[in-house]
C-alpha positions as CSV (number, residue, x, y, z in Angstrom):
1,X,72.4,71.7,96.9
2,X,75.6,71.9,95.1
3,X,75.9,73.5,91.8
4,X,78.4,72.7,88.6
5,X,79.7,75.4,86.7
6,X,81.7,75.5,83.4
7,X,84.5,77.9,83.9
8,X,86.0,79.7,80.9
9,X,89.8,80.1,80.8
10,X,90.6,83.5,79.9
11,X,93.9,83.2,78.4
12,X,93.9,82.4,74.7
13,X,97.0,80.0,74.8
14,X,96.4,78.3,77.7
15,X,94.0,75.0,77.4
16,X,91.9,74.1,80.6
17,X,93.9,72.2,83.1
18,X,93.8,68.7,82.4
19,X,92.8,65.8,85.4
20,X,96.7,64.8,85.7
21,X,98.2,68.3,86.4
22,X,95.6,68.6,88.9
23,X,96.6,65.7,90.9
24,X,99.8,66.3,90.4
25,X,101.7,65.6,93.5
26,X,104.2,68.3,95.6
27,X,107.3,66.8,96.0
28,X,107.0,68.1,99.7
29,X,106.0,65.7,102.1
30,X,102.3,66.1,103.2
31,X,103.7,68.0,106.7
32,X,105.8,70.2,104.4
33,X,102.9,71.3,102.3
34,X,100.8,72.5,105.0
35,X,103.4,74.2,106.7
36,X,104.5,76.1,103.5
37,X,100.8,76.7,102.9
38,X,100.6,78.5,106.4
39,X,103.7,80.3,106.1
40,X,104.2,83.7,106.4
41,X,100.8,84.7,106.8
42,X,98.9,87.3,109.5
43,X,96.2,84.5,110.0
44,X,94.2,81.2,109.1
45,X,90.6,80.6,109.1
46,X,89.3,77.0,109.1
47,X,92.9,75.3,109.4
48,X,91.8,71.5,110.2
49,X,89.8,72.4,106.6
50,X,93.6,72.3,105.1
51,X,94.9,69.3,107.3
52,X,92.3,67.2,106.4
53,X,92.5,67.7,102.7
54,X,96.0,66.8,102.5
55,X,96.1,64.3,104.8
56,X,92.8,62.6,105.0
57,X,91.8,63.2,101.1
58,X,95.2,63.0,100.0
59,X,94.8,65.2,97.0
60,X,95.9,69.1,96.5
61,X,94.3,71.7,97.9
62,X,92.5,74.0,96.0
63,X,92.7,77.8,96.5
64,X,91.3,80.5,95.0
65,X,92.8,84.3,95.1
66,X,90.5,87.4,93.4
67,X,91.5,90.7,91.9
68,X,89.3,93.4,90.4
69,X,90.2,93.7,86.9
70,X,90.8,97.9,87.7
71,X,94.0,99.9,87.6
72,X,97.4,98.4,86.0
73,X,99.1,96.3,88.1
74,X,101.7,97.5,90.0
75,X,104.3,96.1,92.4
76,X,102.3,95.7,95.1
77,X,101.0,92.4,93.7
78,X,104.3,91.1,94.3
79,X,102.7,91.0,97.9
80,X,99.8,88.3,97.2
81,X,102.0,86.7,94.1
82,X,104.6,86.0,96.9
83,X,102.3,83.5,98.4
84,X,100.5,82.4,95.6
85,X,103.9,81.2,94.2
86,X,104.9,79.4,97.8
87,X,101.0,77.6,97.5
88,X,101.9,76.5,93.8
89,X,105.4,74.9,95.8
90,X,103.3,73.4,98.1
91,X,101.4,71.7,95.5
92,X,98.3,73.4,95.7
93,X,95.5,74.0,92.4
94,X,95.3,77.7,92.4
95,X,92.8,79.5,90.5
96,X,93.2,83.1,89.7
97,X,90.1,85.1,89.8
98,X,90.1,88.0,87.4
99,X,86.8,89.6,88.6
100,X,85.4,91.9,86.0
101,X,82.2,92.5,87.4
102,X,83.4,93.4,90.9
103,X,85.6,95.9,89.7
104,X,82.4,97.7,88.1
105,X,80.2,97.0,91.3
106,X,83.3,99.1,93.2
107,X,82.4,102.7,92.7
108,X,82.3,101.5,88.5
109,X,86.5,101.7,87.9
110,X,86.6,99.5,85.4
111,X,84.1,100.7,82.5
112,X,82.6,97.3,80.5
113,X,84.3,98.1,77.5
114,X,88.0,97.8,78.7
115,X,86.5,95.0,81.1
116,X,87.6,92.3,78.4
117,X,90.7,93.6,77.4
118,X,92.1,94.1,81.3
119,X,91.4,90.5,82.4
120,X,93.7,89.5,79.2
121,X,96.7,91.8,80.3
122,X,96.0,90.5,84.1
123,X,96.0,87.3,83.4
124,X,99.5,87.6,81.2
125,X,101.3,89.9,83.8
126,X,100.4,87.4,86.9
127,X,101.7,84.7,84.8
128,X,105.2,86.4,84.1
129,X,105.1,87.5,87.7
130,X,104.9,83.8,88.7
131,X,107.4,82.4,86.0
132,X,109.8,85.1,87.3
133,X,110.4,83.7,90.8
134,X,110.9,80.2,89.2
135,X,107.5,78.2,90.5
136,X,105.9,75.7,88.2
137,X,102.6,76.9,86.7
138,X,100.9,73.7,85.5
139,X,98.5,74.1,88.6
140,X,97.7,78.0,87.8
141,X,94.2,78.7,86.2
142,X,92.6,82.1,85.4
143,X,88.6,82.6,85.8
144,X,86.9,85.3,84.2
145,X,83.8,86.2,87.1
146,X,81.7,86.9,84.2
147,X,82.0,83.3,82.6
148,X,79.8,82.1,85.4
149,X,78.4,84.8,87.8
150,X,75.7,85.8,85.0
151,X,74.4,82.4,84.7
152,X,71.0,81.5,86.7
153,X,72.3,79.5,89.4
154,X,73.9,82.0,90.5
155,X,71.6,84.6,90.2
156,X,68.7,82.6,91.9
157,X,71.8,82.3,95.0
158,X,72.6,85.8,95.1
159,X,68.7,86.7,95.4
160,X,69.0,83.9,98.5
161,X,72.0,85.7,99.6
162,X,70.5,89.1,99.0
163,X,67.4,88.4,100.9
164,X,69.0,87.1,104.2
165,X,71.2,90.2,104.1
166,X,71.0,93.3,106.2
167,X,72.5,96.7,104.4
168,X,74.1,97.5,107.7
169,X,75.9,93.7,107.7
170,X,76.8,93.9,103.4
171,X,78.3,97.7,104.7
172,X,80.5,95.9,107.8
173,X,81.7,93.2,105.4
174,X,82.6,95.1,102.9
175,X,83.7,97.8,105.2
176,X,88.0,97.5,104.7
177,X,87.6,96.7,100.5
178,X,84.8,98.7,99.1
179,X,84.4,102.4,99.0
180,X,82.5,104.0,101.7
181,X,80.3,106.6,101.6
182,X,77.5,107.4,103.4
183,X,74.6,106.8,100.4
184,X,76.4,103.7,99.2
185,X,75.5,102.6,95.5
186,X,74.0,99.1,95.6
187,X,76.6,97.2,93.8
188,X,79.2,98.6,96.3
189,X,76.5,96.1,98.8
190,X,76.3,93.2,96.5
191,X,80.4,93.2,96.5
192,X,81.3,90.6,99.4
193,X,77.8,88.9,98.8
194,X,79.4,87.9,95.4
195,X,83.1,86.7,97.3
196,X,81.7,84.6,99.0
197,X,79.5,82.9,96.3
198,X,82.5,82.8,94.4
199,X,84.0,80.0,97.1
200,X,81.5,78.1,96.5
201,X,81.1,78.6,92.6
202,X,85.2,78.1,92.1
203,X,84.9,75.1,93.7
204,X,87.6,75.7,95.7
205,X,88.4,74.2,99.9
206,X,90.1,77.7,100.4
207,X,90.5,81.7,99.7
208,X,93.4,83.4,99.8
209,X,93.0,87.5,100.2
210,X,94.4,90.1,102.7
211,X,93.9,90.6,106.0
212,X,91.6,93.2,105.0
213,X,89.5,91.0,103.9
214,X,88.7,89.0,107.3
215,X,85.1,90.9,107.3
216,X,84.2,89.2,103.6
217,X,85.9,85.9,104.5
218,X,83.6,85.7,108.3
219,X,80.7,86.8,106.5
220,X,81.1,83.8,104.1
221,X,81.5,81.5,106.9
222,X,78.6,82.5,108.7
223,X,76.5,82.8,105.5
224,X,77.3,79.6,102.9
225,X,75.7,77.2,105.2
226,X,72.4,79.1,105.1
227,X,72.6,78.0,101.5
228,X,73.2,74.8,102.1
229,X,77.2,75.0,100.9
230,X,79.9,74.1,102.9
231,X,82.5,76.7,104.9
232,X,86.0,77.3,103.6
233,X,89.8,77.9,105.1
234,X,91.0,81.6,104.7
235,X,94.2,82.1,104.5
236,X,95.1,85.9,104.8
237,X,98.5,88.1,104.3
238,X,99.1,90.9,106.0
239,X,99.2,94.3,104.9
240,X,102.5,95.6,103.6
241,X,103.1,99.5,104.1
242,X,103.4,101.8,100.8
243,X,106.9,103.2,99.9
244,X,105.1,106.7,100.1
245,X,102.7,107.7,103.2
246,X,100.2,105.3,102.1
247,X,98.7,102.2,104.4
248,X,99.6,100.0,101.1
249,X,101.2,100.6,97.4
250,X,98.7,102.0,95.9
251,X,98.3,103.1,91.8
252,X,96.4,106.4,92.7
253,X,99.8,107.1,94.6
254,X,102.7,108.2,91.5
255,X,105.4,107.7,94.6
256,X,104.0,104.8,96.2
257,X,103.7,102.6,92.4
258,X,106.5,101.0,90.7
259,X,104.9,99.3,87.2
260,X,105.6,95.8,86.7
261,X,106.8,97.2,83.1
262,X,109.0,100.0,84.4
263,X,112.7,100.7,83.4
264,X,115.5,99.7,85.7
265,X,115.8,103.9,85.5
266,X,112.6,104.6,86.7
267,X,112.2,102.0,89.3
268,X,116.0,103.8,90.9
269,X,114.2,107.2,91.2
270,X,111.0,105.7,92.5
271,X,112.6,103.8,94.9
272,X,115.0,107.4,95.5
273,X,111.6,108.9,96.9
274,X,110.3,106.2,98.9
275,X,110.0,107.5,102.4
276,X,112.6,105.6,104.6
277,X,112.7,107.0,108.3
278,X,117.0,106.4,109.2
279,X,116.2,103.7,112.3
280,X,112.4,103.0,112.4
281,X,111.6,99.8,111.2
282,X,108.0,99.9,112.3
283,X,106.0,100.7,109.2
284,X,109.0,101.2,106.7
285,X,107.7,100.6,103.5
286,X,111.3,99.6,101.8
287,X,112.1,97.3,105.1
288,X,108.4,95.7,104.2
289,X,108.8,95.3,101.1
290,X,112.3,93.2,101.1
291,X,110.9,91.2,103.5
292,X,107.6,90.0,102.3
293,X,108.8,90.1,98.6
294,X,112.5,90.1,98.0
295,X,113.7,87.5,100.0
296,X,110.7,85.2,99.9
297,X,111.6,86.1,96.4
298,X,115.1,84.5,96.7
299,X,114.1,81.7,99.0
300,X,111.9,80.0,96.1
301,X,114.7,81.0,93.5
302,X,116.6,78.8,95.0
303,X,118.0,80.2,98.6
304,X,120.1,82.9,97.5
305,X,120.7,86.0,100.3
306,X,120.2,90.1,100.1
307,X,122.9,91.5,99.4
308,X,124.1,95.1,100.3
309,X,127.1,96.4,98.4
310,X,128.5,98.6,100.0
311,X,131.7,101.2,98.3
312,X,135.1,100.3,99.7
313,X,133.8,98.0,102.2
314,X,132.7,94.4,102.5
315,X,129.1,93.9,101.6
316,X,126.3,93.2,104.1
317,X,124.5,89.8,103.7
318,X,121.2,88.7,105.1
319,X,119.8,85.1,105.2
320,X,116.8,86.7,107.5
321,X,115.0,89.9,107.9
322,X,115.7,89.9,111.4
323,X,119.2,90.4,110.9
324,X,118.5,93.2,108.6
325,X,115.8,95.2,110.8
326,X,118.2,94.6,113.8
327,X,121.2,96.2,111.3
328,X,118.9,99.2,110.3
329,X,117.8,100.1,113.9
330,X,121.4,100.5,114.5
331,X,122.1,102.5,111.7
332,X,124.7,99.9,110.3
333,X,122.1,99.3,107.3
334,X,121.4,103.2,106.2
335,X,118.4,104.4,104.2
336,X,120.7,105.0,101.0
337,X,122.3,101.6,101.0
338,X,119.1,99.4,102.0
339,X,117.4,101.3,98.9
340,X,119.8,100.8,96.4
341,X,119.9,96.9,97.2
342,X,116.4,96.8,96.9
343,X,116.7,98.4,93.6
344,X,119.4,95.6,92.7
345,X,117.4,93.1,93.9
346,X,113.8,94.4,92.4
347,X,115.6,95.3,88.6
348,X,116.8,91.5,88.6
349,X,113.3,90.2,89.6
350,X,111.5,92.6,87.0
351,X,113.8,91.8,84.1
352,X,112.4,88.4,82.8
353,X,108.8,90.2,83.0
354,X,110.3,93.0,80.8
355,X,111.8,90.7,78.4
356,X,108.8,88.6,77.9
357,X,106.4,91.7,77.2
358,X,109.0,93.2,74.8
359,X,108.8,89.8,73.2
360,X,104.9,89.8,72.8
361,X,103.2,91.7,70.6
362,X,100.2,90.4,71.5
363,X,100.6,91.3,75.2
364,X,102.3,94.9,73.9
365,X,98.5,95.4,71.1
366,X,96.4,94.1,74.7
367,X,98.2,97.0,77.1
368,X,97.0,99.7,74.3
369,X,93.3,98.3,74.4
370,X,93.5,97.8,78.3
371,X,94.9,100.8,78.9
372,X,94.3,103.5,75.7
373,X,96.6,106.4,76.3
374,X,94.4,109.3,77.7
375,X,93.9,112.5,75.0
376,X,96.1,115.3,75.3
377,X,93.2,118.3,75.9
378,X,93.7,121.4,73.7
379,X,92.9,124.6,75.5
380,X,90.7,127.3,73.7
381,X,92.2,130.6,74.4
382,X,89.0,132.5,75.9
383,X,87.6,136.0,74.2
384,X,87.5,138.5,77.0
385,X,84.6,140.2,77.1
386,X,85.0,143.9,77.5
387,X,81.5,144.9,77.8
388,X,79.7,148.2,77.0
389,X,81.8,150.9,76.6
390,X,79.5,153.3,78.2
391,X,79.5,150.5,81.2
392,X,83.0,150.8,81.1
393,X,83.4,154.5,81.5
394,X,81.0,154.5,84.9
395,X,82.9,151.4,86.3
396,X,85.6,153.6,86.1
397,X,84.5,156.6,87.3
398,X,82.5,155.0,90.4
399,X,86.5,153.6,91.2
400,X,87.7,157.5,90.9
401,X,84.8,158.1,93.4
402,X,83.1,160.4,90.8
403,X,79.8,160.4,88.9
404,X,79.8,160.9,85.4
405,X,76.5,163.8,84.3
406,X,74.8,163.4,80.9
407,X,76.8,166.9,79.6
408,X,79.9,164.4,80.1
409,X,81.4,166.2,82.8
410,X,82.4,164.6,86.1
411,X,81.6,165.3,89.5
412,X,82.6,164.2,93.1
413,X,86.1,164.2,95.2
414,X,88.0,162.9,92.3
415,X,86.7,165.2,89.9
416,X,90.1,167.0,89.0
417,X,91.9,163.7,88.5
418,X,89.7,162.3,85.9
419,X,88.1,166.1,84.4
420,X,91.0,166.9,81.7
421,X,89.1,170.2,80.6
422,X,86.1,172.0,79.9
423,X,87.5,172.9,76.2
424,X,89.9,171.8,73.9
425,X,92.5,174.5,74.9
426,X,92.2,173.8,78.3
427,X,92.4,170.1,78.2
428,X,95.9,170.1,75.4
429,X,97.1,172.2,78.3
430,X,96.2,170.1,81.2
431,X,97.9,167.0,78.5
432,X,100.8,169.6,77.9
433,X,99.9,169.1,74.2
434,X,100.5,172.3,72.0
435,X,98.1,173.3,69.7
């Protein structure tokens, strides 16, 4: 059975899309869609699921792409916004996913009461991302999970889903994207189970994730039919290497994150630290990074090239990032000059987002409730306590390897080191004291 869902659009200014924009047509012929919708990707689940919709139905394909409302997007969404922007090209509906509740069900890192607050700055910060690489966004909607995964239909599904589930097969799926440990919390389990209800839920032919994700993707595949709803296409993106030692850019990494919102300054001395081997292109962060975001960047601006300036010579220019990882094997493209292109080329891309939020008060009065600055903690000197006096004396003693006897005389090896006299001449003398 198929269910109908009302979904809630999250952003304030933004009306639900209306029938026209969604059959909006790409001015790419029908080949040229798909092939820009399977561009640059690691792999593709369910192609002919694509092919037919475009060709057979005739109408846009519609794709959905998740992200737990958590940390503060950072530049690492470039990554996924990269081909979010070339499926808007294509011609594709896209709906963004702001998943509140599954960032709670992942170890709780979003707490409820910011919940509300970081799906609003999400949703404005992907749609500057978007508008800053020049794509039309008429065919972009946001969906808060919440609007529609409390409601009973799909409740009574995720009890189906639940109950046809083994914990060792919810652990597998959600094995790349959850937390692991080895006395899971439950909602950690319930994480993919919810993904893949979301396909069916978004009404959607297709999800877009990371290729990270396969696990979740399969397991919705193999599992949707059981309810009776039809399988979707994945398309997934590879994973991009961190500019620090990470697998990925990560925010619980300071070196590895740039902000969206940063200075031109700060994202210089970031980019300063990224680790940057001289000659090894295999898991460069920086190579990665101007490859699966710059120039795709470029390409849908309008075709321009990376350029390398370089001082009192000509500059290098790159149309592919062959070329360029080809140039920096051979040391022609060094570490220094490849990362202050990218900082060129990364500054320009970050500006418009800049100069929209410094424009916004509303988006500036959201980031403070999203994101409250943490309290600066005021130390309390502690009182040192010295203890009984009496206490004090033995401690001492026993370190003197003596014993002090009731009389107050000491006794043992170290007798005449701590013993200043029997009487008061005698100990001013020992002091050197004069009476």
């Amino acid at each position: 059975m198929s269910q109908t869902v009302r979904l809630r659009n999250t952003n304030a200014t933004t009306s639900s899309l209306s029938q026209r924009q969604i059959e909006m047509a790409s001015p790419l012929s029908p080949e040229d869609s798909i092939a820009l919708i399977k561009a640059n990707l690691a792999e593709v689940l369910n192609p002919e699921i694509i092919d037919d919709v475009i060709l057979k139905e005739k109408r846009p394909l519609k794709v959905y792409w998740g992200t737990a409302t958590t940390g503060k997007p950072h530049c690492g969404y470039f990554v996924p916004m990269m081909k979010v922007a070339e499926l808007l090209a294509a011609g594709c509906h896209i709906k963004i996913l702001l998943a509140d509740i599954h960032g709670y069900l992942d170890n709780m890192k979003a707490p409820f009461e910011l919940v509300e607050f970081r799906a609003k700055y999400y949703g404005k910060i992907i749609r500057s991302l978007l508008k800053a690489v020049g794509v039309d966004i008429t065919r972009l909607e946001f969906v808060q999970g919440s609007s529609y995964q409390l409601s009973k239909e799909y409740t009574m599904d995720r009890f189906k889903l639940e109950g046809m589930t083994r914990i060792n097969v919810a652990q597998k799926a959600g094995a790349e994207v959850v937390k692991q440990s080895d006395d899971p919390f439950l909602g950690g389990l319930v994480y993919p189970l919810m993904q893949a209800l979301d396909e069916q839920y978004l009404d959607v032919d297709c999800q877009f994730g990371g290729i990270d994700q396969r696990k979740i993707f399969t397991f919705a595949m193999e599992n949707l039919p059981k309810l009776n709803y039809k399988g979707r296409a994945h398309l997934m993106n590879a994973m991009v290497p961190g500019l620090g030692e990470a697998v990925k850019m990560s925010s619980s990494e300071a070196d590895s994150k740039i902000d969206l919102l940063d200075a031109p300054e700060a994202v210089e001395k970031k980019l300063r630290k990224a680790v940057c081997v001289p000659k090894q292109v295999e898991g460069n962060g920086v190579i990665a990074f101007v490859e699966h975001v710059i120039m795709r960047a470029l390409a849908l601006k309008g075709g321009s090239n990376f350029v390398v300036q370089r001082k009192d010579q000509e500059p290098l220019i790159y149309e592919s990032a062959d070329k360029l990882k080809e140039d920096y094997a051979a040391d022609i493209l060094t570490p220094q000059l490849l990362k202050s292109a990218l900082a060129h080329h990364l500054n320009e891309l970050l500006a418009p987002i800049r100069a929209e939020f410094d424009a916004d008060e509303e988006w500036k009065a959201i980031e403070v409730q999203a994101y409250p600055p943490e309290k600066a903690t005021v130390k309390v000197k502690k009182v040192k306590d010295k203890g009984d006096p009496a206490k004090r004396a033995a401690a001492a003693a026993a370190r003197q390897k003596v014993v002090a006897q009731p009389d107050g005389h000491v006794e043992g090896p170290d007798a005449d080191k701590v013993n200043v006299g029997g009487s008061v001449a005698e100990t001013l003398q020992k002091l050197k004291v004069d009476e």
